[in-house]
Phi, psi and omega in degrees: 000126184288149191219149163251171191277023167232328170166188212267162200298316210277331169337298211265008184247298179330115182287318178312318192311133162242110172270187199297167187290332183295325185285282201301321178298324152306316182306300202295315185286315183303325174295336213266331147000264198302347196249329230294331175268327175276333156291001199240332183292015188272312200280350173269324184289317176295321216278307194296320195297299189287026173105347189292139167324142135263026162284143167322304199279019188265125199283018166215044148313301188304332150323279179318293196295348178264348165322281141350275190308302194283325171283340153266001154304273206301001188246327170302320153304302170329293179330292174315321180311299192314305199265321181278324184079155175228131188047229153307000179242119179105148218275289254051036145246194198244116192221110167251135144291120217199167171290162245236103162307319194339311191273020179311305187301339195262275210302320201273348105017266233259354156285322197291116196081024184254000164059238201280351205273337234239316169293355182245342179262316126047259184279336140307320155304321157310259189335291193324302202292306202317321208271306212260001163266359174270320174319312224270310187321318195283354259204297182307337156305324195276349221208067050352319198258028168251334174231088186266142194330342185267347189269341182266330192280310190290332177305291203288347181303294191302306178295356170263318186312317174290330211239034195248022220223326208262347167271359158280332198264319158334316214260337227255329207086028149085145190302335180289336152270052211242323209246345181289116180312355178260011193267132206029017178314166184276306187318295193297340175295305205288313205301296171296008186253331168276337170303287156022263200299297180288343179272334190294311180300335182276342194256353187250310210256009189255177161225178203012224190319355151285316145274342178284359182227022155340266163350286170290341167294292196311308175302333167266352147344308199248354170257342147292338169302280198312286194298332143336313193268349191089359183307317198239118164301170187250357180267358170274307131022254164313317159324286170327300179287004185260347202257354181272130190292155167267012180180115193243125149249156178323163197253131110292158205008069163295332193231033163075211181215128172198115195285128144243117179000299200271298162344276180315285175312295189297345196264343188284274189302293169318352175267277236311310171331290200301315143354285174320301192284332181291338190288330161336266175299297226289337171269341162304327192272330156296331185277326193269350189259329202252336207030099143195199205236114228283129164318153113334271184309000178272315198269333154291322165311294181309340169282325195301328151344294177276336198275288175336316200287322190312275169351304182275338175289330190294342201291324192252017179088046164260173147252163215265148240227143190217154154352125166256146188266356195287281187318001160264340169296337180288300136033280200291337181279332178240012135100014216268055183317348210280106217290324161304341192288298214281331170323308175302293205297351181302318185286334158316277199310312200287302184283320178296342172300312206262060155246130183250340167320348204264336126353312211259002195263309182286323140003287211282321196303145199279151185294329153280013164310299168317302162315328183278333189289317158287008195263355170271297186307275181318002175270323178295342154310312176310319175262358171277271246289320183284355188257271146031271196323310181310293160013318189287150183247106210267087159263180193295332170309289191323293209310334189269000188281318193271335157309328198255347174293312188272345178275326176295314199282333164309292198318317210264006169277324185276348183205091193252357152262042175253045194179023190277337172256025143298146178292158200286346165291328174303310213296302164284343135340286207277336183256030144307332188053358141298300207292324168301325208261319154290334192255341167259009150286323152295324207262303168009287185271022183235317216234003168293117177290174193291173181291136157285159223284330186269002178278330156340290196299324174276340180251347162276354202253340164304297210273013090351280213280333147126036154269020167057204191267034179037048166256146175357295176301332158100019204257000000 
């Protein structure tokens, strides 16, 4: 048996294994890396939808920046839920958590242009959903065969499409400029067009910790880019960082309580997603760090987990927290199974949230900066739900289950006063455009009968002639 400098292969298949701390303590940052940017851009987009400033001098810095701040308390905590477990909750595996793109669509509604006022039903919604996605644990094995690749590939498809509109308007200079003659200038472009360039070049002609950390190379590319150009002062900067504390702990319920409907049902409904995609990951990280197949109890521990964390994050002003999949590829990449490795970056995380200087800096990074890096996330959303998709055994019942689920669920995103005298919980309900698009893509696909009998026939004498299984992939 062969051994490497962390440990012997069945060592490194093992989620129990600790390797030594000179080892594991990098391996944990190198995850927290790999996350780092995509957990914290969830809480600037909400932060941007309900009206808050990102200027230093904006009366709802401190908002913005405890936003921050809270999504990486809190994502550090989940993580830990995953990996140390408490009883039944959490897989014991190296599963990190981080905040959820899923609920943009849902979450960016019910803030917008409602500033603080916007934030208790918010975080109320948050708790509810947290509490009915750990109930789906007991539960997610029997309602899996209701969400199947063709009904989570069309959710997330539908979850890349919406938000790739808010990484143009970002790149462009952010929605609050929108009315400003400086609003989609080749200066506010050049900034996102080099975040771009550099991460696509670091993510294609680089290895290890250069490409798995693209994304944040590139951002910080392009936010030495902006002060260069004069977009971001360095007295802006300095501002952020003075106003900022050097050691905050969480609020509880800080912005209050407010049962709202629409809140409660989409944050509700949306755990199914989410769900779903943790049931994902958590058999990715097994096949690819273990090569097997994810326990019942792994998969259960692990929904209870995302729900408990989502729940507890809504409690203290958080947003709600899900699998992140980069990090099961990383996982699959560094062959590294040890459920301690991710302990470290959790704990990494944890302390940098209730750091808040460390908030007002990313803070600090420009929107369009910020833009180029999401308009590179959300397309790979885009592109996880078409790769999903590929899955599908596309005969004509799927095309047409998915054709009318996606024109309604697309359409109503795109014309969203075409439902403006519905009452307003329905209203943001429908024109999230997931939850229709999920809800008429389940039941479809549940009470639609199976392909009729010539269609068999025309697609055993098509996959004869040598067109395969009419999937995506062309496979």
């Amino acid at each position: 048996m062969t051994s490497t400098s962390i440990g012997t292969p069945d060592q490194l298949r093992d989620p129990d294994y600790t390797p030594p701390p000179a080892k594991a303590i990098p391996l944990g940052i190198q995850h927290v890396l790999a996350m780092f940017v995509s957990n914290v851009t969830p809480a600037i987009i909400v932060a941007g939808a309900a009206g808050f400033g990102f200027g230093s001098n904006s009366p709802h810095f401190p908002e913005l920046l405890y936003m921050i701040q809270m999504s990486m308390v809190f994502a550090g905590i989940a993580t830990l839920l995953q990996t140390i477990s408490l009883g039944p909750v959490g897989a014991k595996l190296p599963v990190v958590q981080g905040t959820s793109f899923a609920f943009l669509p849902i979450m960016i509604p019910l803030v917008a242009g409602k500033g603080v006022d916007g934030l208790a039903a918010l975080f109320t919604g948050v708790i509810v959903g947290g509490i009915f996605h750990a109930l789906l644990g007991t539960v997610i094995g029997k309602i899996r065969f209701a969400l199947p690749p063709l009904v989570t590939g069309l959710v997330v498809t539908l979850i890349g499409l919406a938000l790739v509109k808010v990484g143009i308007q970002y790149a462009a200079g952010g929605v609050p400029a929108m009315d400003k003659p400086e609003y989609g200038s080749l200066l506010n472009w050049s900034a996102a067009v080099v975040v771009i360039m550099v991460t696509l070049g670091l993510k294609f002609f680089a290895r290890g910790m250069l490409s798995i950390s693209a994304v944040l190379i590139g951002l910080l590319v392009g936010y030495v880019y902006a002060i260069t150009i004069g977009m971001l002062p360095l007295s802006a900067i300095a501002g952020s960082w003075e106003r900022a504390a050097f050691f905050a702990l969480p609020q509880p319920f800080k912005y209050g309580v407010e049962f709202s409907a629409a809140a409660i049902i989409g944050f509700c409904l949306m755990a199914f997603v989410s769900a779903v995609e943790t049931v994902g990951d958590v058999s990715g990280i097994t096949k690819g760090g273990a090569g097997r197949e994810a326990t019942d109890k792994e998969i259960q521990g692990a929904t209870y987990a995302d729900g408990i964390g989502t729940a507890v994050a809504g409690f203290f002003g958080a947003l709600p927290n899900t699998s992140f999949s980069q990090n099961v590829g990383l996982v699959a990449m560094t062959g590294v199974m040890s459920r301690y490795v991710v302990t470290y970056g959790a704990i990494f995380l944890i302390v940098c949230g209730l750091v808040p200087k460390v908030g007002a800096i990313i803070r600090t990074i420009p929107i369009e900066v910020l833009g180029g890096g999401v308009i590179v996330m959300f397309g790979m959303v885009v592109a996880a739900g078409i790769s999903m998709l590929s899955d599908v055994h596309w005969n004509r019942r799927n095309m047409v289950i998915f054709a009318i689920a996606l024109s309604i669920g697309l359409g109503l995103q795109l014309e969203p006063k075409a439902v403006q005298y519905l009452p307003d919980t329905l209203r943001i309900l429908m024109t999230s455009g997931l939850l229709p698009a999920a809800f008429i893509a389940i039941v479809l696909n549940l009470v639609l009968p199976e392909e009729l009998s010539e269609e068999a026939t025309e697609e055993v004498s098509g996959g004869l002639s040598g067109r395969g299984n009419g999937s995506l992939s062309g496979e």
